[in-house]
Every structure is written in structure tokens, then in C-alpha cells.
C-alpha positions in Angstrom: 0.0 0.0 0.0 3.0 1.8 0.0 2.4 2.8 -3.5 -0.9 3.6 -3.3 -2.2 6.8 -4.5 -6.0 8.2 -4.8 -6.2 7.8 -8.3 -6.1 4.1 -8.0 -9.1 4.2 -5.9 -12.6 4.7 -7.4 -14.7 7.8 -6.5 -16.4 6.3 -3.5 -13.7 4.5 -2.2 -15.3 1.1 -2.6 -12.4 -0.2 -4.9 -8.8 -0.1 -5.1 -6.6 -1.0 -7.9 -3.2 -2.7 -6.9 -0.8 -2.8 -9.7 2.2 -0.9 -8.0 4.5 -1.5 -5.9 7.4 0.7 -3.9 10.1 -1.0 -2.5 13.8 0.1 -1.8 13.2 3.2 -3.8 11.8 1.7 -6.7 8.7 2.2 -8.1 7.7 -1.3 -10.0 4.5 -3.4 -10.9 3.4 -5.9 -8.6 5.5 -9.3 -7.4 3.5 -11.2 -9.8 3.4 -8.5 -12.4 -0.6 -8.7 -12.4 -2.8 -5.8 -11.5 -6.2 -6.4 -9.3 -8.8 -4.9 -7.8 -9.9 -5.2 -4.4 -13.3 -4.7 -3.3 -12.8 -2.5 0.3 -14.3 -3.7 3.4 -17.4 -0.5 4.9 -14.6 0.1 7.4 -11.8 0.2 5.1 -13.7 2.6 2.7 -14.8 5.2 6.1 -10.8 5.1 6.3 -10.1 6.0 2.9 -12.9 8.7 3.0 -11.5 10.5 6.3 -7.6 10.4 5.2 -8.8 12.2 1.7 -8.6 15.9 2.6 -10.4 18.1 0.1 -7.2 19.5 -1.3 -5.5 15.8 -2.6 -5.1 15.7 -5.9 -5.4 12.4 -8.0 -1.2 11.9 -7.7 -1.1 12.2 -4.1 -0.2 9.0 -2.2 -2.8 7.6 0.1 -0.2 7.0 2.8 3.0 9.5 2.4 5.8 9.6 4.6 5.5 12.1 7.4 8.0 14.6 5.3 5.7 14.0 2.1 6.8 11.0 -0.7 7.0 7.2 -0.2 7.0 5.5 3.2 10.6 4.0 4.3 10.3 0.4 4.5 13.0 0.2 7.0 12.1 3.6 9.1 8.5 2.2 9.1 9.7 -0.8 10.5 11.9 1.0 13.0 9.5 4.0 14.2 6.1 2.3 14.0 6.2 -1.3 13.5 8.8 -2.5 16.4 6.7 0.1 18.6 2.9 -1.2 18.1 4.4 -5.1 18.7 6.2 -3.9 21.8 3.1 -2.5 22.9 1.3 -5.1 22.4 3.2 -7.6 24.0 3.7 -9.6 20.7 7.2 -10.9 19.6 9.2 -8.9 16.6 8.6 -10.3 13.0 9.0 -8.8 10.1 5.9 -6.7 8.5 6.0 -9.1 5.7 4.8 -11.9 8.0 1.4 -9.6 7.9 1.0 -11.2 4.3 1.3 -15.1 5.4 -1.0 -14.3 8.6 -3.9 -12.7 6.5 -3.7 -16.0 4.2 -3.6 -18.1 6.7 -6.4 -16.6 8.6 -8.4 -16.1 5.3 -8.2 -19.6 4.7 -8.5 -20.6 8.3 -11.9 -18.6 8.0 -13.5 -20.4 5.5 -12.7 -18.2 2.5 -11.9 -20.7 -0.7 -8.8 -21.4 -2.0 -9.9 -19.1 -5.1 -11.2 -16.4 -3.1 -7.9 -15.8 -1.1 -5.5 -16.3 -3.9 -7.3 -13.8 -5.6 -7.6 -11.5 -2.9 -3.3 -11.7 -2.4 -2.4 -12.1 -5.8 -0.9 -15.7 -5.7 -1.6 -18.2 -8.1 -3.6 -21.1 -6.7 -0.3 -23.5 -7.1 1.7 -20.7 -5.0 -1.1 -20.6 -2.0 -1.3 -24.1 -2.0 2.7 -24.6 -2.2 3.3 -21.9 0.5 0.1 -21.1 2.5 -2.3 -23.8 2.4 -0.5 -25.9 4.7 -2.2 -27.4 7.7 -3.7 -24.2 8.9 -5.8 -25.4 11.6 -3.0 -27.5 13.5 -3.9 -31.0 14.9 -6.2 -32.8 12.4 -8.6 -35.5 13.5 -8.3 -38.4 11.8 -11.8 -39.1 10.1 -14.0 -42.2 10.6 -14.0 -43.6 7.1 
């Protein structure tokens, strides 16, 4: 989200177009080199509303840096991220780990194989391959 800016979201903020991304100073298409839209959640959209001040034009990242242009990666990571864990009492990992627990969870949830890959951009191979793993735990064995 890093790349984000309000031209890539629709009028109303229902919809957001992910087809950039910004990452050690380089502005690039996504990991998988296909853009998507994602459909934004009634609270998501309220958040998208209230950061849009009247004066943003259509260039204007969604979330700058506090000096204005792209967010660090690693001051982010430093300055916010390390902070909210420690607050929270939750062990460091990296923000990254955010994309592996939202599959996870997705699937874990209910949501269909389909629905999540589409959601994150993986192929259905990849979140099978790398997410899809036993992500409830401890499987009963089933009376066959």
C-alpha cells in the first residue's frame, strides 16, 4: 500500500486497484506483475474517506511519509512497527509476516482457496505450495 495513490481508488472508495509497488526506492508493478482490484471492506472505505482531505489531488499518495513521498520500508519498520508489537506484547517479526497471517487466517476462515489467492495475488499453485498448509493444526483423523 506503500504505493498507493487516490487515483487508484474509485470515487467512492469502494475499490482499489493494486498494480504498483514501492520497495527500496523503486517504483515497479506488482510481485507477480498482475494488477487487481480489491473490493474495500465499509470500514476500510470510512478510512479511505477520512484520510482524503479536500485538497488531494489524484497523484497524491494515500499514505506518504511524514515529510511527504513514499514511506521507508525500514524507518516504518523502526519508528512504527517495532513500537505497536512492543506495545502489544507480541514478539518482533517482520511486516511481511502480515501477508502469510492474513492468508492463513483467510483460509482458516472459510474463505476458498480461489477467493484468497485472488484477494493476495498468488496463483492457486503458490497458496497451495506456500500457505495452504495445515492451517488449523492438529487434524482428527476421520472415521471412514
Amino acid at each position: 500500500m506503500i504505493a498507493l495513490r487516490w487515483e487508484h481508488c474509485t470515487d467512492d472508495h469502494k475499490l482499489v486497484w493494486i498494480g504498483e509497488a514501492y520497495s527500496r526506492g523503486e517504483l515497479a508493478a506488482t510481485k507477480t506483475n498482475e494488477a487487481r482490484f480489491l473490493k474495500m471492506t465499509g470500514r476500510l472505505t470510512e478510512l479511505l474517506r477520512s484520510r482524503r482531505s479536500p485538497a488531494a489531488k489524484s497523484k497524491n499518495l494515500v499514505f506518504p511519509a511524514c515529510e511527504g513521498g513514499y514511506i521507508d520500508d525500514h524507518n516504518f519498520r523502526n519508528r512504527a512497527w517495532k513500537a505497536v508489537l512492543d506495545a502489544l506484547d507480541i514478539d518482533y517479526r517482520k511486516p511481511y509476516t502480515m501477508r502469510h497471517t492474513f492468508t492463513s487466517g483467510a483460509l482458516e476462515s472459510g474463505l476458498s482457496p480461489a477467493t484468497v489467492a485472488s484477494l493476495t495475488g498468488h496463483s492457486i499453485r503458490t497458496l497451495y505450495e506456500h500457505y495452504a498448509g495445515n492451517v488449523n493444526g492438529l487434524v482428527d483423523l476421520p472415521e471412514l
